[in-house]
C-alpha positions in Angstrom: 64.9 29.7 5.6 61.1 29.3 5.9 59.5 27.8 2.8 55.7 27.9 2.1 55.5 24.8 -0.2 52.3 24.2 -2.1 51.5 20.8 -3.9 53.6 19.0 -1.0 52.1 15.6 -1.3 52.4 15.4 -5.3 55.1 13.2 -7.4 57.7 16.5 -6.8 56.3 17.5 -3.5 57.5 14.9 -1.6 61.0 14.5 -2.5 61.1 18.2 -2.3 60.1 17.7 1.7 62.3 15.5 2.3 65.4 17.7 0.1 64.3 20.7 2.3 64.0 19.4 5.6 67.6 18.0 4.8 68.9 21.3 4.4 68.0 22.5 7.4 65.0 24.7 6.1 61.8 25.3 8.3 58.7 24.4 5.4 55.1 24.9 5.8 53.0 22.9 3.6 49.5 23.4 2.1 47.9 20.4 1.8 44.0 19.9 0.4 43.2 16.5 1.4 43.4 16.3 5.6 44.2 12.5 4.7 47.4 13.2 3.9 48.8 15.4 5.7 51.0 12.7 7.5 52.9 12.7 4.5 53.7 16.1 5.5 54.3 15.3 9.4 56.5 12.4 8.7 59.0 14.2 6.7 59.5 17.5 9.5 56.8 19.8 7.8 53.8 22.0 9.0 50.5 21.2 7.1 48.2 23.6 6.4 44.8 22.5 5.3 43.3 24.4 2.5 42.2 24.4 -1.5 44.9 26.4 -3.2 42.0 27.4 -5.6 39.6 29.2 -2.5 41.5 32.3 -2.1 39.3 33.6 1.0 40.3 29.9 2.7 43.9 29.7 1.5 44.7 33.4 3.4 42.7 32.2 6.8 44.5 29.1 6.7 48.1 31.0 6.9 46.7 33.6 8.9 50.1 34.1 11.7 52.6 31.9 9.4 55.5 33.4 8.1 57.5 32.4 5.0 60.6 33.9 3.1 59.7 32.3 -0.1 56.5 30.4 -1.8 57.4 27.7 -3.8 54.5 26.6 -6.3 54.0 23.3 -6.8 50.8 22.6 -6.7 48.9 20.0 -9.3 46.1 18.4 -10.2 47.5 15.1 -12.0 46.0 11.9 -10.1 42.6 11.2 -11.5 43.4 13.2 -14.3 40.9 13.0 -17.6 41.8 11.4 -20.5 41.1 14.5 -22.4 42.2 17.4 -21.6 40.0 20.2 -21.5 39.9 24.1 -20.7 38.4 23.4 -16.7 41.2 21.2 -15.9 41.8 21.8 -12.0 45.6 21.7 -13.4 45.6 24.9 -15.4 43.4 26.2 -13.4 46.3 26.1 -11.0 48.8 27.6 -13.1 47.0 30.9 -13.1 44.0 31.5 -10.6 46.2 28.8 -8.3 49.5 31.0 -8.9 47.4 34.2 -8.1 46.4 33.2 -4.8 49.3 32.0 -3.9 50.9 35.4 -4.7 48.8 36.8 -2.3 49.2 34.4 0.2 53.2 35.2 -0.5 52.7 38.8 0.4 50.1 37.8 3.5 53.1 35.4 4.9 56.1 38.0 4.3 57.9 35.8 1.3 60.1 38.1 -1.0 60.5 35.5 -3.6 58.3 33.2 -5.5 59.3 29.8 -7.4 56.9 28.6 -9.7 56.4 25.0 -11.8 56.6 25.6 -15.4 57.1 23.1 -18.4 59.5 23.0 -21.2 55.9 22.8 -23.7 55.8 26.0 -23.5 58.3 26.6 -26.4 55.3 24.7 -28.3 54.9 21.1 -28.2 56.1 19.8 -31.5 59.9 18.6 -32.9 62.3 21.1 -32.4 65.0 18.8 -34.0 68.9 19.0 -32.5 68.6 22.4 -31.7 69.2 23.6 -28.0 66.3 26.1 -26.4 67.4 28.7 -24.3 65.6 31.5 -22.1 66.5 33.6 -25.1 63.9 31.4 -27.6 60.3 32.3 -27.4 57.8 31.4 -25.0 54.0 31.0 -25.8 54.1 29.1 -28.7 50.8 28.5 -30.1 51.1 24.7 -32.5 47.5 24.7 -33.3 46.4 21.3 -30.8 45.3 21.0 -27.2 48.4 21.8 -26.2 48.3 24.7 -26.8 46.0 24.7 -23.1 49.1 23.9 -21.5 51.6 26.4 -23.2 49.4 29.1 -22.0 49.0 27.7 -18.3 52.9 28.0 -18.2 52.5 32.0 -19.6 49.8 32.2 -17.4 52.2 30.8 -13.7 55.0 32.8 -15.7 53.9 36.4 -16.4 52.0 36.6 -13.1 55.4 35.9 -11.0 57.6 37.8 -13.4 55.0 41.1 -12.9 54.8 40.9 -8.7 55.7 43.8 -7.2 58.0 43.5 -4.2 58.4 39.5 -5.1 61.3 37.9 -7.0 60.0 35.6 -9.4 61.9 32.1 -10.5 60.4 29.5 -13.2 61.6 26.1 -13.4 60.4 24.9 -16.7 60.2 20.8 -16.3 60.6 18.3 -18.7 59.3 14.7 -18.0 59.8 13.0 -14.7 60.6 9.7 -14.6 59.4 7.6 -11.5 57.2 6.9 -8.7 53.7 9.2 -9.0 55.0 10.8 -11.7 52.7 12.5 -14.5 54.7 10.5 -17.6 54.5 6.7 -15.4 50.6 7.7 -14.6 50.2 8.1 -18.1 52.2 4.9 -19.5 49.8 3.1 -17.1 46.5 4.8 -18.3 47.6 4.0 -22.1 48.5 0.1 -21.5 45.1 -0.1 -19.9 42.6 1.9 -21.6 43.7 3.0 -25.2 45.9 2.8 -28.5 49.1 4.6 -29.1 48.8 7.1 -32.1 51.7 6.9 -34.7 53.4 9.9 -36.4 50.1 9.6 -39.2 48.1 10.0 -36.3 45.9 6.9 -36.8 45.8 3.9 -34.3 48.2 1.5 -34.3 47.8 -1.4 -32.3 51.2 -2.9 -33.4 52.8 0.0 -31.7 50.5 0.3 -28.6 51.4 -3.0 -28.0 55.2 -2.8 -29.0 55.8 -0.2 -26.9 53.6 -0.2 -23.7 52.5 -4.0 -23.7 48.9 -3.2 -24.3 46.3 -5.4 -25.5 43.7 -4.2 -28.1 39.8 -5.6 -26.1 39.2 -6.5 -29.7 42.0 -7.6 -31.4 40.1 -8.8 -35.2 40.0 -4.6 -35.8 42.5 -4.2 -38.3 45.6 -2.3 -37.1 45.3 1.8 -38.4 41.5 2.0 -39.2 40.4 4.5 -37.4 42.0 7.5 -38.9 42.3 10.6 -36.3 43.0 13.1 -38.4 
């Protein structure tokens, strides 16, 4: 099979090269950076340079390729901000990204279309014991920032599901664990740069330091002043 992989190089990308190269499956990658397209090369893959984001450059790029499915995996995690905010390149390639890369699907002949989603999108809050299902609903609004990244999973979502001519697959992630992983980046960032917040949302030093072996730059602040709420 011939697999047009976007977001090669990133914490799932690679493994996934390696997985599908394995199988026997023919994979051409678009890759942003033309510094690392060896990690493409080394593990049996095509690169293709372009920004999954410029449209007009993504189609010249795979103008004569050929691909029997797309397989969205494109993100925007290292360097990431602190804060997330409504222009992050990352939801920005859940739904203009996914866009584009429908058309680039119909450009390169691919009949189906396998997008990154993320469990959040059932709302990011304490769903307790209970087990979600593809039956529960989607698009839950909790009232927080998160709520940017429920609606970047809609956005990858509806646009796949609605294609004509394509067959459209989600795979809604949890948390990886490992190497270059989102969830290791941001254990890192915390222990570095800032406090944990507790369950009363103020900051606790005790517990930044518990559980991600931070150390406060001024330790005489009282643990839990600074209320967030």
């Amino acid at each position: 099979m011939k697999v047009l992989l976007a977001g090669a190089t990133g914490a799932i990308g690679v493994p996934l090269l390696s997985a599908l190269a394995a199988a026997g499956h023919e994979v051409v990658a678009v890759v942003r950076d033309p510094a690392r397209r060896r990690i493409v090369t080394d593990r049996g893959a095509h690169a293709v340079v372009a920004d999954v984001l410029d449209r007009d450059a993504l189609l010249r790029a795979l103008d004569g390729h050929a691909a029997d499915v797309v397989m969205h995996q494109a993100t925007a995690l290292r360097g990431a901000s602190r804060r997330l905010r409504p222009d992050d390149p990352t939801l920005a390639l859940r739904d203009r990204g996914t866009a584009h890369l429908l058309d680039a699907a119909r450009a390169v002949g691919a009949r189906r279309f396998v997008t990154q989603s993320l469990i959040t999108g059932y709302g990011y809050r304490d769903h307790g014991d209970r087990v979600l299902t593809e039956d529960d609903e989607f698009g839950v609004h909790v009232g927080t920032v998160a709520d940017l990244v429920t609606d970047s999973s809609v956005a990858t979502e509806s646009q796949v599901f609605a294609a004509d001519g394509i067959e459209g697959f989600a795979l809604r992630y949890g948390m990886f664990y490992g190497r270059n992983a989102f969830s290791d980046l941001f254990a890192d960032l915390m222990r570095k740069r800032a406090p944990v917040l507790d369950t009363t949302m103020r900051v606790s030093h005790a517990k930044a330091t518990r559980d991600l072996g931070w150390t406060p730059v001024h330790p005489s602040v009282p643990d839990g002043l600074e209320d967030m709420r």
